[in-house]
C-alpha positions as CSV (number, residue, x, y, z in Angstrom):
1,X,119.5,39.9,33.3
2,X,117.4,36.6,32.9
3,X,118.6,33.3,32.7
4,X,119.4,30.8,29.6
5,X,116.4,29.7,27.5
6,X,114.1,33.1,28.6
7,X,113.6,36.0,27.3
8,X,115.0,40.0,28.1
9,X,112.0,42.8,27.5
10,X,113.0,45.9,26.5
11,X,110.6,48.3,26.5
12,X,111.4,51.7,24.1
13,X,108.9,54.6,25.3
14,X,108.7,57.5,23.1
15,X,107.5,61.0,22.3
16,X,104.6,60.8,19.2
17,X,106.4,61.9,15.8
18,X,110.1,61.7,15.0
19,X,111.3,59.3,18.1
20,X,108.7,57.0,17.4
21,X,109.6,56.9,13.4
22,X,112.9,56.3,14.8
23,X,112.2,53.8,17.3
24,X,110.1,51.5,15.0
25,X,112.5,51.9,12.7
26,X,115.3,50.3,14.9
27,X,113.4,48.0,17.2
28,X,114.2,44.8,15.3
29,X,117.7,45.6,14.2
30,X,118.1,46.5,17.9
31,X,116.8,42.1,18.5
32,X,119.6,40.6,16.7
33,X,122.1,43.5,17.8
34,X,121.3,42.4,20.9
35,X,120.9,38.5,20.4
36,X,124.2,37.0,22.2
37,X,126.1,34.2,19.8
38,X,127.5,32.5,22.6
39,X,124.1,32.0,24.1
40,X,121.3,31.4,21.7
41,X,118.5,30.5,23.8
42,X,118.8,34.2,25.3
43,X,116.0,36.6,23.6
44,X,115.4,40.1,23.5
45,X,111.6,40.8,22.7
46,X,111.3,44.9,22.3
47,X,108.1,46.7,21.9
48,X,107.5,50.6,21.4
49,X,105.1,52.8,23.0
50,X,104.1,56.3,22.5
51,X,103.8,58.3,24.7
52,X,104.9,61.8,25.9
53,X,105.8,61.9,29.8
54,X,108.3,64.5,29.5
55,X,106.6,67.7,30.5
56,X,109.5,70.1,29.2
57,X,112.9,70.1,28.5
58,X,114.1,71.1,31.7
59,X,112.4,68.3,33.8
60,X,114.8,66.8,36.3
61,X,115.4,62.7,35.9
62,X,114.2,62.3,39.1
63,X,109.9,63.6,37.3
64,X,111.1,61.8,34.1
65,X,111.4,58.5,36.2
66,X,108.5,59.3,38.1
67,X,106.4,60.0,35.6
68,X,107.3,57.1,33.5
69,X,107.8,54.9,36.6
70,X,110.0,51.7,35.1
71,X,109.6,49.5,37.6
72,X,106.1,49.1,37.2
73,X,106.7,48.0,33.7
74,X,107.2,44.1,32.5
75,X,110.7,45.1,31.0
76,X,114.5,44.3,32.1
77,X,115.3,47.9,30.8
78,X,113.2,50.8,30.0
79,X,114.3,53.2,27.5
80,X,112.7,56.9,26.8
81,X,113.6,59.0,23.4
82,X,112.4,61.9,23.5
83,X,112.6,65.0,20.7
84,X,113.0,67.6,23.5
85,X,116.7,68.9,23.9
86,X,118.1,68.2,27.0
87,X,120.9,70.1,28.5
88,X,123.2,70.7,31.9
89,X,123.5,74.0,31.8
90,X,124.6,75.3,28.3
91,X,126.3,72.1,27.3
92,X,123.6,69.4,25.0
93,X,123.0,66.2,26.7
94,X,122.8,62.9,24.6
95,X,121.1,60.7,27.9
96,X,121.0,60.2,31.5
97,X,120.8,56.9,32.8
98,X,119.9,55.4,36.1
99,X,120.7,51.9,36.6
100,X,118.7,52.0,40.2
101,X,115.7,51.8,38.0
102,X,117.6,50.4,34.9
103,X,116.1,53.7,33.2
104,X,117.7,55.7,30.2
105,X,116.3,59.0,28.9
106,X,118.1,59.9,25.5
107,X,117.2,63.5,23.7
108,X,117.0,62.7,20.1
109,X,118.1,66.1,19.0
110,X,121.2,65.9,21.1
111,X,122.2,63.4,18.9
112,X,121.9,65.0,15.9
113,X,120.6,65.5,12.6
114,X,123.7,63.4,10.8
115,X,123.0,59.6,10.5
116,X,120.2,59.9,12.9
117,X,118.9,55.9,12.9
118,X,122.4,54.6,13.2
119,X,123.4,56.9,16.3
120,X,120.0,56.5,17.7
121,X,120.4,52.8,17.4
122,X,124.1,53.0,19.0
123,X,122.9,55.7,21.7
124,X,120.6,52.8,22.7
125,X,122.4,49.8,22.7
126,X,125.2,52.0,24.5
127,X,123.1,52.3,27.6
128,X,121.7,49.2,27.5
129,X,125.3,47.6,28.0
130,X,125.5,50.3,30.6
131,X,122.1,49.2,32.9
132,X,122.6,45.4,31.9
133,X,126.4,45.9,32.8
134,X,127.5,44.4,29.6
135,X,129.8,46.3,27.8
136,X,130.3,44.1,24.9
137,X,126.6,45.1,23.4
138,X,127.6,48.8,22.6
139,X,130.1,49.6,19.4
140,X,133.3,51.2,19.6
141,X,132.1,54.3,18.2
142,X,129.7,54.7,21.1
143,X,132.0,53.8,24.1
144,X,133.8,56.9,22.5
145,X,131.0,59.3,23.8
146,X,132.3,60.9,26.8
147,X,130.5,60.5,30.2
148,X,129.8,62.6,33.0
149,X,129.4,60.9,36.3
150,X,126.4,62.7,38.1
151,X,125.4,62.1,42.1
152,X,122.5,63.4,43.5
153,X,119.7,61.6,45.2
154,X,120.1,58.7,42.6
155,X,123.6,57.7,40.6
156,X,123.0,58.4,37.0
157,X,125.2,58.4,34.2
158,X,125.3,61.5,31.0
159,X,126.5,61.2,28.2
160,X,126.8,64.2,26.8
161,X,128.8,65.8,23.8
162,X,131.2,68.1,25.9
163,X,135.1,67.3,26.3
């Protein structure tokens, strides 16, 4: 995270159609959601981009990041919606996140068809408290989703819909 008086990119990369909609739709919301009271000269500038990377649903994090490759970008935290359902085996996941490259892939449709902006919206601020390590930034609601700690190659975090 960057210091008093600078500012925090976010960078919301998205599949064309629906996510994009959505992400437009939430990006400024998402500035003074994120906009800390205690320390005012700390900004969040957020831009959207689409752009598909994902080549099917089934691609493994590991291609996703790849692909996408967040370190390369000018942002603090990168954040890919995408309208392709993801799953782990037959159970729907909502994101995976890797804080290594402070990365978060969230399937749109995992979400749900129910409120859709709002739980987009708390889906993302959820994972950015996860990859900035503030906790604070996500609502109750969405510290209620339950994870799945996943190790491979990289640490990720899912959070999925299962018990």
């Amino acid at each position: 995270m960057t210091g008093p008086g600078r500012t925090s990119r976010l960078l919301l990369i998205t599949d064309p159609g629906v996510p994009a909609a959505l992400a437009e739709r939430i990006a400024e919301s998402l500035a003074d959601e994120l906009a800390d009271p205690l320390n005012t000269s700390l900004r969040w500038d957020i831009s959207v981009r689409a752009k598909p990377f994902l080549p099917d649903e089934h691609a493994p994090l590991r291609e996703v990041i790849e692909s996408v490759d967040p370190c390369a970008e000018d942002a603090e935290v990168v954040v890919y919606l995408t309208d392709l359902p993801r799953r782990e085996h037959t159970l729907p996941v909502i994101a995976d996140v890797s804080p290594e490259h402070r990365f978060a892939l969230i399937s749109v449709p995992g979400i749900g068809a129910s409120c859709i902006t709002r739980w987009v919206r708390e889906v993302v601020l959820l994972v950015i408290a996860e990859l900035t390590g503030n906790p604070e930034l996500a609502s109750e609601r969405a510290k209620r989703f339950p994870r799945k700690q996943a190790y491979g190659a990289r640490q990720r975090q899912r959070f999925d819909d299962s018990p």
